[in-house]
C-alpha positions as CSV (number, residue, x, y, z in Angstrom):
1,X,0.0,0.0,0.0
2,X,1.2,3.8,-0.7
3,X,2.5,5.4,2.3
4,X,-0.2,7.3,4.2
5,X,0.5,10.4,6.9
6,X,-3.5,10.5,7.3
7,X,-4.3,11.2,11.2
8,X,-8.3,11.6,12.1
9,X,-10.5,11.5,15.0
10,X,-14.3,9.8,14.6
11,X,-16.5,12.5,16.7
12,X,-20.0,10.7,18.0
13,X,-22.4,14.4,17.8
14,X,-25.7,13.4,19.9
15,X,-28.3,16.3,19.2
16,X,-32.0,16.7,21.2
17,X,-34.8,17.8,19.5
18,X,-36.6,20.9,20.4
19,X,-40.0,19.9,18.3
20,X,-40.4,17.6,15.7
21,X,-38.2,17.5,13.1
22,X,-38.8,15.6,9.7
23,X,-35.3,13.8,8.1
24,X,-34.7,12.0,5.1
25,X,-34.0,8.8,4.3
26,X,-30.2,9.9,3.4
27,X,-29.7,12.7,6.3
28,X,-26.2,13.0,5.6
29,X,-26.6,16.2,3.1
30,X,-28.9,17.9,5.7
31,X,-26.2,17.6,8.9
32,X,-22.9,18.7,5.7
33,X,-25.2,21.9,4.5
34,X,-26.7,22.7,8.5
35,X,-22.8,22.2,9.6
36,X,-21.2,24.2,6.7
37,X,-23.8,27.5,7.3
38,X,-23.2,27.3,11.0
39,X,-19.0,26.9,10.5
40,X,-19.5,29.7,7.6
41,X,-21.4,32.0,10.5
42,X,-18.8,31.9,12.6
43,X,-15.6,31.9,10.6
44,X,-16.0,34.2,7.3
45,X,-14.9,37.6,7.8
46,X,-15.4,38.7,4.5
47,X,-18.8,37.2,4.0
48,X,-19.7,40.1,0.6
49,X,-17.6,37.9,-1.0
50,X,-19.5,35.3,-3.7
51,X,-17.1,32.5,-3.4
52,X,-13.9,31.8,-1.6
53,X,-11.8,31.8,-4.1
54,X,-9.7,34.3,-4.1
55,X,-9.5,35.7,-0.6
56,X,-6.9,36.1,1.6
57,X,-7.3,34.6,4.6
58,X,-8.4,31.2,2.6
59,X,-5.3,29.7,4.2
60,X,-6.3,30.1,7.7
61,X,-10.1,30.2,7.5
62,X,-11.7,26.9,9.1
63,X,-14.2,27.3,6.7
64,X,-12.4,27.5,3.5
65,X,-9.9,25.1,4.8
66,X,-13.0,22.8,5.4
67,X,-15.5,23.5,2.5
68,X,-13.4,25.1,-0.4
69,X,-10.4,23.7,0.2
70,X,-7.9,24.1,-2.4
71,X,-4.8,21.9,-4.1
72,X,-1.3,22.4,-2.8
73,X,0.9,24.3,-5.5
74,X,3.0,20.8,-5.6
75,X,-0.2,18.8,-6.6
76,X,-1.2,19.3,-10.0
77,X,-4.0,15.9,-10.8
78,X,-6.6,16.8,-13.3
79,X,-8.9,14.2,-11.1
80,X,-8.4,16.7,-8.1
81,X,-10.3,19.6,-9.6
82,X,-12.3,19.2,-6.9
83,X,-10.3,18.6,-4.1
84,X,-12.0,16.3,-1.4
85,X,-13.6,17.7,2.0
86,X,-11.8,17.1,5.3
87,X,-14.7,16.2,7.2
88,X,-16.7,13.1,6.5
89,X,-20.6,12.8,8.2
90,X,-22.0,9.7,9.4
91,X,-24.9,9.1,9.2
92,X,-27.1,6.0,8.0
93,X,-29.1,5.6,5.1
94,X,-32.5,4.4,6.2
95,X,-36.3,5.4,6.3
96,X,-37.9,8.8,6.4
97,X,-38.5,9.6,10.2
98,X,-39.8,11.9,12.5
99,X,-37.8,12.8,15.6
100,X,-40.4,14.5,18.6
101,X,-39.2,17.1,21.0
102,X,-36.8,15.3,23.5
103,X,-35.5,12.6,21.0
104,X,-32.2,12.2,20.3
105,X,-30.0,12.3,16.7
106,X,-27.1,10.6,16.9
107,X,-24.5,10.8,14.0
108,X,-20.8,10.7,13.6
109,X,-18.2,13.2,12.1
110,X,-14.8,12.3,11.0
111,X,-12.2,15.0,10.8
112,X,-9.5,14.5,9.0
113,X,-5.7,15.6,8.9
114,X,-4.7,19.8,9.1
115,X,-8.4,20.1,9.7
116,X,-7.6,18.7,13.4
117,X,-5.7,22.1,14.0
118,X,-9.5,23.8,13.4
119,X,-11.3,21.9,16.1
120,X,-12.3,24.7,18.5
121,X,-14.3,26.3,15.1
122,X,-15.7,23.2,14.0
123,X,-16.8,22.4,17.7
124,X,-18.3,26.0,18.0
125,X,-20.4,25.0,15.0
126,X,-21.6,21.9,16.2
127,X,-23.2,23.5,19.4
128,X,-25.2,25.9,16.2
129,X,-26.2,23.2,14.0
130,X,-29.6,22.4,15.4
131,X,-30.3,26.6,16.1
132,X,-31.2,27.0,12.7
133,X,-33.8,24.1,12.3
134,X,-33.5,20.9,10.5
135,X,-35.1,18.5,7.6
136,X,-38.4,19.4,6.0
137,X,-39.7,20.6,9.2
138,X,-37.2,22.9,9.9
139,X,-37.1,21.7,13.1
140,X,-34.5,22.9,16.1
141,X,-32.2,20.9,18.1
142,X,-29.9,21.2,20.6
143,X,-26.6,20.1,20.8
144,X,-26.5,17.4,23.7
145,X,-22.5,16.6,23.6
146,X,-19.4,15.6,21.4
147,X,-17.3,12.4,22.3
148,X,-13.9,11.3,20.6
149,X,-14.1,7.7,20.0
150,X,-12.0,4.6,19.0
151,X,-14.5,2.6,16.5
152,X,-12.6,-0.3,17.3
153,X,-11.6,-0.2,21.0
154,X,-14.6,1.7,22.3
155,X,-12.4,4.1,24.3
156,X,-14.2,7.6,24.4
157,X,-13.4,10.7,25.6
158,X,-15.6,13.7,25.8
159,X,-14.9,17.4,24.2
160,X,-18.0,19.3,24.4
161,X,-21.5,18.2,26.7
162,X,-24.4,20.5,26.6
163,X,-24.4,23.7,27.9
164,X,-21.2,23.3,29.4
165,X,-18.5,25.9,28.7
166,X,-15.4,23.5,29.1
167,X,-14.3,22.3,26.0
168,X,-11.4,19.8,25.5
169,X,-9.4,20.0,22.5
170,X,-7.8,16.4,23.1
171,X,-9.3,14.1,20.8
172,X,-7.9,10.3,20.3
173,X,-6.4,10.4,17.0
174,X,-6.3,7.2,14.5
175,X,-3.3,6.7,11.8
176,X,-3.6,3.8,9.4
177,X,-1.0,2.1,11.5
178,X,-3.5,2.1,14.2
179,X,-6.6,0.4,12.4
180,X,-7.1,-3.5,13.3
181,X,-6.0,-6.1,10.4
182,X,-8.1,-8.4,8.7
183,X,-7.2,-12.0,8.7
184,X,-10.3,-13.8,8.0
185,X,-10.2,-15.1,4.3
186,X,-13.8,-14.3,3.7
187,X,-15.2,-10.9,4.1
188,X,-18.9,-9.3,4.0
189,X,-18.7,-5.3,3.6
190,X,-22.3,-4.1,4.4
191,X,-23.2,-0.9,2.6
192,X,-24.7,1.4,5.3
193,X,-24.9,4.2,2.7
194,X,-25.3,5.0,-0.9
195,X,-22.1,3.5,-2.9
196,X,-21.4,5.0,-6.3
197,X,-18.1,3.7,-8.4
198,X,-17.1,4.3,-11.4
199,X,-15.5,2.2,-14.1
200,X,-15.4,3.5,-17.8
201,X,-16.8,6.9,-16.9
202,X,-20.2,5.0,-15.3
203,X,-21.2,3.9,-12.5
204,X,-20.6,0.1,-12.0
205,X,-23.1,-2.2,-10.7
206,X,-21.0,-4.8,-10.5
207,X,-18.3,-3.9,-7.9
208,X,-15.1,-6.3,-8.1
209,X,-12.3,-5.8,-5.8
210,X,-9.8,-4.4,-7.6
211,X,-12.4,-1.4,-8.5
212,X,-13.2,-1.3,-5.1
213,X,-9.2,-1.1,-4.6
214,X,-8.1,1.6,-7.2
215,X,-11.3,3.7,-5.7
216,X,-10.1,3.6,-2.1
217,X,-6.5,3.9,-2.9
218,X,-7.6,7.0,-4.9
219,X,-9.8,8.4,-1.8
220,X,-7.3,7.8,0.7
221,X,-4.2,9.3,-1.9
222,X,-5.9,12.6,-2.6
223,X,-6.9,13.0,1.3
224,X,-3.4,12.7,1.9
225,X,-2.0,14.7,-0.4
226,X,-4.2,17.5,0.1
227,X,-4.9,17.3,4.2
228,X,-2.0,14.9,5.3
229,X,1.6,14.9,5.0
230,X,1.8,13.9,1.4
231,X,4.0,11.3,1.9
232,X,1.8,9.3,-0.9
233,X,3.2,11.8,-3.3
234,X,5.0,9.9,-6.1
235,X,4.1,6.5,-4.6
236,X,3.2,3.5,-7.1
237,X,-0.5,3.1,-6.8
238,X,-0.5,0.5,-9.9
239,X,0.7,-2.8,-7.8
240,X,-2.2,-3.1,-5.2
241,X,-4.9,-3.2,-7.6
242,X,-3.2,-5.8,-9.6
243,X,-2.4,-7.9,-6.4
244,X,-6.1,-7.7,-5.9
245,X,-6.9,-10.1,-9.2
246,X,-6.4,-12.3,-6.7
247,X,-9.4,-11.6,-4.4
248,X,-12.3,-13.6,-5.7
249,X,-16.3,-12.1,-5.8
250,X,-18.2,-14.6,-4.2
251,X,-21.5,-12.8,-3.4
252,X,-23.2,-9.7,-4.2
253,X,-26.5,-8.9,-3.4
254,X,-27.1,-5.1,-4.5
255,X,-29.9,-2.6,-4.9
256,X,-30.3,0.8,-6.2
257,X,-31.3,4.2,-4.4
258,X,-31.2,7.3,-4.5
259,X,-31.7,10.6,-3.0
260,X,-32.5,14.3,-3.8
261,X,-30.3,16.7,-2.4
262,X,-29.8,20.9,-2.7
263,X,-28.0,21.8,-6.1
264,X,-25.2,24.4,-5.1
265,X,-27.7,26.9,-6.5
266,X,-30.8,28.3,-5.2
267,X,-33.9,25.8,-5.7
268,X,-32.1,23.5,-7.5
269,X,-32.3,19.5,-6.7
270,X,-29.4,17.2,-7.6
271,X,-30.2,13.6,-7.3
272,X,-27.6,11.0,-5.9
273,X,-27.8,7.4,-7.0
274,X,-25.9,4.5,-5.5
275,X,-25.9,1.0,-4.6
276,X,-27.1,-0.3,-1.5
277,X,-26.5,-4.1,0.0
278,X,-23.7,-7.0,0.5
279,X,-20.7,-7.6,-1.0
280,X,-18.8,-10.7,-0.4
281,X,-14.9,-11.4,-1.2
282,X,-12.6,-14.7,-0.6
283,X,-8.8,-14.2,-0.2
284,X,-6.1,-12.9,1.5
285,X,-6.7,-9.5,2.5
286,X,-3.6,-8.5,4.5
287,X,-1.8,-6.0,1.9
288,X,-5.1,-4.2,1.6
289,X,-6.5,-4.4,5.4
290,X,-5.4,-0.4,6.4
291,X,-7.8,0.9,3.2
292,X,-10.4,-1.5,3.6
293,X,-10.5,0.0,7.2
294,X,-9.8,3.5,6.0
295,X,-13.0,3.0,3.8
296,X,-15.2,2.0,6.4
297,X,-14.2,5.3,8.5
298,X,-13.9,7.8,5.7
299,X,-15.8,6.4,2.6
300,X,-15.3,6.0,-1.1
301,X,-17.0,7.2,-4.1
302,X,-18.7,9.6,-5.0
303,X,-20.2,12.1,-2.5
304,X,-18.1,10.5,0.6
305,X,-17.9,13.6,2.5
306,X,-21.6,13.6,3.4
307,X,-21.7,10.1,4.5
308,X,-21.8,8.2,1.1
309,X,-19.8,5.1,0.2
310,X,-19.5,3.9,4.2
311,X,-19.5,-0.1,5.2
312,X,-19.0,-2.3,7.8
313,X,-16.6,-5.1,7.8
314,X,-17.9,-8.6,8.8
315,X,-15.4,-11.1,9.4
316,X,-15.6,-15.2,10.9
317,X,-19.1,-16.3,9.3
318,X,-19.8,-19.7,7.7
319,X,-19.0,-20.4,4.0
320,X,-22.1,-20.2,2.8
321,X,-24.3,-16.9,2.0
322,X,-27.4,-16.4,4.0
């Protein structure tokens, strides 16, 4: 695997409702666009501006930084003209629901890389995300607390609760180093969200793992490069996905979905499509253990920073599919 320098912390934000607030099935969009107002509200000094581009204090803004965030002068990839988001939501793709006054939403946020050094903005704009309402309803919420946690441990540690004016800026970080290995020679990955690859300039429906490869190694290489230290720089990303030929597909049970979200103009609708279900591989999956867990922390695909393209791992089950 191409060396990573890709530190991150996986935030658990648990918001109470104030009255009833209406979500989609794919909240993910709602929390990025509630999140990215709020961050904007409290970091932009130069708010006549139309865009980001341009201004001066891009480089030190936690808002530009997080939501425009531009290429290093010593990256030039036509495939980064968008460069990726350092903060990835979590948040499940399920049914329409309806959250009454003293429910709780719980959702996690992964921050990722120089990002880290903006924590005292981003958790000021956590505490605001509810304020301005929510989903269809446009209901309010209020921020409950923030916990730093280990997915795979289940150590926590808490930076913000409630009203609280104590904040601690000592989340537990994760490196790729740190993520568990996967030594089963059968793996499930359950698709908790909307997964969108593409192969030939489509999206594929039939998701092998060497596509599932080349799109995480790309995922994790441009985070890196454009949020971490950059050490992929240069790296060969060409023998990985070769290696993994030899992973064999020996279930896949997919579905489509998708879901309307805000354009990035006013009244417009975008629609996101994806692939929802089970994916099953045979083999051994040491060399690519570190970016099958990167994927399930940080996603892949399309529209990853909003909580598309996250799974679960499932090792240690009989041969046989259910």
């Amino acid at each position: 695997m191409p060396p990573l320098d890709l530190p991150f912390t996986v935030l658990r934000v648990s918001l109470m409702a104030r009255e009833t607030v209406q979500l989609p099935p794919f909240a993910g969009s709602k929390l990025e666009g509630a999140f990215g107002r709020a961050l904007y509200g409290l970091a932009c000094t130069q708010p006549q501006r139309e865009t980001c581009m341009g201004c001066p204090l891009h480089s030190i803004c936690p808002y530009g930084l997080s939501y425009a965030p531009t290429l290093p002068p010593e990256i030039k990839v036509s495939s980064l003209s968008t460069p990726p988001r350092p903060i990835v939501f979590r948040v499940a793709y399920g049914e329409e629901r309806y959250l009454q006054a003293g429910e709780t939403l719980t959702f996690g946020m992964v921050v990722v890389g120089h990002a880290l050094t903006q924590l005292p903005y981003l958790l000021a704009a956590l505490r605001e995300v509810g304020a301005q309402g929510l989903g269809r309803t446009r209901g309010q919420l209020e921020l409950q607390e923030v916990v730093s946690v280990q997915p795979y441990s289940g150590q926590e540690t808490t930076l913000l609760s409630g009203g609280d004016m104590g904040v601690n800026l000592a989340p537990l970080l994760l490196r790729p180093a740190d993520l568990p290995s996967v030594t089963a020679p059968r793996i499930r990955l359950h698709l908790r969200s909307l997964l969108h690859l593409k192969q030939g300039g489509q999206m594929t429906e039939d998701i092998q793992f060497p596509t599932l490869i080349r799109a995480l190694q790309r995922r994790m290489g441009n985070l890196e490069q454009v949020h971490g230290g950059a050490a992929s720089l240069g790296a060969d990303f060409g023998a990985l996905p070769e290696l993994a030929q030899n992973i064999q597909t020996t279930y896949q049970y997919l579905r489509p979905a998708s879901q309307l979200r805000k354009g990035s103009r006013p009244r417009e609708k975008t629609s996101m499509e994806g692939l929802l279900g089970t994916l099953e591989y045979a083999g051994d999956f040491t060399p690519f253990a570190p970016l099958l867990r990167l994927g399930e922390q940080l996603g892949v695909g399309k529209w990853a920073h909003f909580r598309a393209g996250l799974y679960d791992i499932e090792e240690g089950f009989p041969e046989a599919s259910a």
